[in-house]
NUVEXVEX-641999 format. One line per field, with one value per residue (C-alpha): residue number from 0; residue in three letters; z, x, y. Coordinates in nm, 4 decimals. Example, Ala and Ser with C-alpha at 12.3 -4.5 7.8 and 13.67 -1.06 7.14 Angstrom:
<pagus>
i c(0  1)
aa c(ALA  SER)
Z c(0.7800  0.7140)
X c(1.2300  1.3670)
Y c(-0.4500  -0.1060)
</pagus>
This chain:
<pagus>
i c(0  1  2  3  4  5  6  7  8  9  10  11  12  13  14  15  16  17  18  19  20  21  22  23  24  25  26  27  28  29  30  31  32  33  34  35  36  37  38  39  40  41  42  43  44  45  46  47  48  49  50  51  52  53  54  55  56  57  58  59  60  61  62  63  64  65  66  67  68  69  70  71  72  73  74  75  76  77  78  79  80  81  82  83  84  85  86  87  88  89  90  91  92  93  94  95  96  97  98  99  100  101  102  103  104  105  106  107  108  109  110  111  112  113  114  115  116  117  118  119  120  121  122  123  124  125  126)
aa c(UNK  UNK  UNK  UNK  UNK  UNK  UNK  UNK  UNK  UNK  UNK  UNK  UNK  UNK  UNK  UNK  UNK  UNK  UNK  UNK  UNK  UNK  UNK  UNK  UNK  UNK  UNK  UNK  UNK  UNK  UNK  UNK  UNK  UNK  UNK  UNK  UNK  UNK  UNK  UNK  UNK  UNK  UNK  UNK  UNK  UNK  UNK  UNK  UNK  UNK  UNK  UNK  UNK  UNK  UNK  UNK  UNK  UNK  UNK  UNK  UNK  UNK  UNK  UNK  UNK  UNK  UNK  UNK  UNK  UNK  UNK  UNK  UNK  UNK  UNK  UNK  UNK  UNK  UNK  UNK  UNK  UNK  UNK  UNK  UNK  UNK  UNK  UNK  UNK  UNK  UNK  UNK  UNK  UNK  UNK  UNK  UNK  UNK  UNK  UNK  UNK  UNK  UNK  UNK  UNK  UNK  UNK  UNK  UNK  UNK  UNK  UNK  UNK  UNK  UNK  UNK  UNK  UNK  UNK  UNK  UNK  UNK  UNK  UNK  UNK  UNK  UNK)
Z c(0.6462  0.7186  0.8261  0.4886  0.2967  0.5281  0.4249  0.0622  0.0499  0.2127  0.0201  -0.3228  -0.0999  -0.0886  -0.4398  -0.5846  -0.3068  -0.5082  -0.7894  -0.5882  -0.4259  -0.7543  -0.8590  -0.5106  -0.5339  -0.9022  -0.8188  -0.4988  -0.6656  -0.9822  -0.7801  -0.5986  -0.7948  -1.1233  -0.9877  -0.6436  -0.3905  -0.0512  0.0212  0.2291  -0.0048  -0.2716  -0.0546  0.0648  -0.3503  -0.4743  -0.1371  -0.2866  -0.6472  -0.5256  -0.3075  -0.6320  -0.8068  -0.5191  -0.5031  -0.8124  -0.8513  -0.4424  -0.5569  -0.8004  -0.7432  -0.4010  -0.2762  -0.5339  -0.4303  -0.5035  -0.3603  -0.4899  -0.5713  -0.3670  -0.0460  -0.1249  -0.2492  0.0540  0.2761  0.1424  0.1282  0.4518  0.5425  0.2791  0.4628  0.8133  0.6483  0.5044  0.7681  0.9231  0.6072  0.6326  1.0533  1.0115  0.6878  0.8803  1.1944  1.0212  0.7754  0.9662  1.3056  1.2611  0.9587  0.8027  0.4108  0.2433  -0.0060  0.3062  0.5804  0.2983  0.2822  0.6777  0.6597  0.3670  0.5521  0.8754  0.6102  0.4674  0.7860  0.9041  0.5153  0.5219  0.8834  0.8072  0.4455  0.5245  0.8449  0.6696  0.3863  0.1560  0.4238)
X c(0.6220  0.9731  1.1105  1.2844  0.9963  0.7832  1.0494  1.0409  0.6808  0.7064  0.9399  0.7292  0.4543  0.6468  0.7089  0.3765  0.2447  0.4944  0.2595  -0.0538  0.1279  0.2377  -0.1081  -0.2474  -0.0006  -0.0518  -0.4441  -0.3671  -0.0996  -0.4060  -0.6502  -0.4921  -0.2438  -0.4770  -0.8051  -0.7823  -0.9054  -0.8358  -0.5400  -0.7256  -1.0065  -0.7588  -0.5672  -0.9121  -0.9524  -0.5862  -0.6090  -0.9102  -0.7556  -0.4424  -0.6364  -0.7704  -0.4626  -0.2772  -0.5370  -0.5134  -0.1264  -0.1599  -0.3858  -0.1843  0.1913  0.2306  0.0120  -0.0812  -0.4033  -0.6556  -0.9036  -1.2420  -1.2631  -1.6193  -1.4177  -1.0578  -1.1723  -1.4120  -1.1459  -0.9076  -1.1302  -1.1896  -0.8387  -0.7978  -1.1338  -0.9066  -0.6685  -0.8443  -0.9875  -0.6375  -0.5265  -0.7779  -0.7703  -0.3944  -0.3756  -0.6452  -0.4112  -0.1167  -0.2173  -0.5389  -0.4425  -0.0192  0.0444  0.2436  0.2785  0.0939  0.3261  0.5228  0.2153  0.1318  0.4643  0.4529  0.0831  0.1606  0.4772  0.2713  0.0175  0.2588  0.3143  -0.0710  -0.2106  0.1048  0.0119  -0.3806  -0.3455  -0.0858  -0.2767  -0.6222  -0.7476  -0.4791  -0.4011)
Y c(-1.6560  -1.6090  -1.2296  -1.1644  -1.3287  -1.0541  -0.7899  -0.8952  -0.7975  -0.5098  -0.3575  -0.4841  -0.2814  0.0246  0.0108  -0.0316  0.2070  0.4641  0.4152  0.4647  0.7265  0.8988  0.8865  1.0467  1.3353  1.4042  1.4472  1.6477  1.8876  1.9415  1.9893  2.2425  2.4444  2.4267  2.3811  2.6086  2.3133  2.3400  2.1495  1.9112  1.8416  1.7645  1.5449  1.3309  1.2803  1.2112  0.9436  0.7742  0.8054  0.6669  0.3471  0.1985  0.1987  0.0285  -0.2239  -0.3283  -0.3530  -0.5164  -0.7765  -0.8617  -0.8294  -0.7671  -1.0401  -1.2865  -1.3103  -1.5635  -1.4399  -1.3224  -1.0149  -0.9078  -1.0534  -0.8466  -0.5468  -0.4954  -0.5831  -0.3681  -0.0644  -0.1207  -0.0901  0.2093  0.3805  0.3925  0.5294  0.8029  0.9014  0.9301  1.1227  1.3337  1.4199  1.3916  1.6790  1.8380  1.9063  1.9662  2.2622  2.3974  2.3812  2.3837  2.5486  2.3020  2.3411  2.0829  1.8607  1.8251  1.7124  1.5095  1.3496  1.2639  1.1160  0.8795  0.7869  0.6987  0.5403  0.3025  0.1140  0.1257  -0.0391  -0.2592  -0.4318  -0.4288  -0.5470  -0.8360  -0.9225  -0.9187  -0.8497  -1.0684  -1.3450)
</pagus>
């Protein structure tokens, strides 16, 4: 795969990972401004709200897989499961230990996060 083919993808990454993102945030922000959850609980739940919707719009426009799902979706949860626990040491650090406001250690993490699922996803689970 050619660099712009490579950049291609990662920018139709980016994209659908707004959607997963949108979806993360949108449980996260609930969670905590209606439902009182600690920031970092409701951050651990929007991630794992926002991973299935980003594997399903991955699987199928991002990558065009073919594969099975049993082999993909393990894969990619795999990947996903490193980088919640990231989210969740990296959120944990941020507002417990440095007093960072939420929404905006959340926006730094999923930054950091869209590199690390990018480079595991393309290397591994869709190859």
């Amino acid at each position: 795969m050619t660099r712009i083919e490579h950049g291609k993808r990662f920018l139709t990454f980016a994209a659908v990972g707004l959607v997963g993102t949108g979806a993360h945030y949108a449980t996260l922000t609930s969670l905590v401004e209606l439902g009182g959850l600690d920031p970092v609980k409701g951050s651990v739940l929007g991630f794992i709200v926002g991973a299935i919707v980003n594997y399903i719009l991955n699987y199928r426009i991002t990558f065009h897989s073919d594969k099975r799902h049993r082999e993909a979706l393990i894969k990619f949860f795999a990947v996903a499961g490193s980088g919640f626990i990231l989210n969740a040491l990296l959120m944990t650090v941020l507002v417990n230990s440095m007093g960072v406001q939420y929404m905006l250690a959340q926006i730094g993490v999923t930054g950091f996060l869209v590199f690390w699922h990018y480079a595991l996803n393309a290397i591994w689970t869709f190859r």
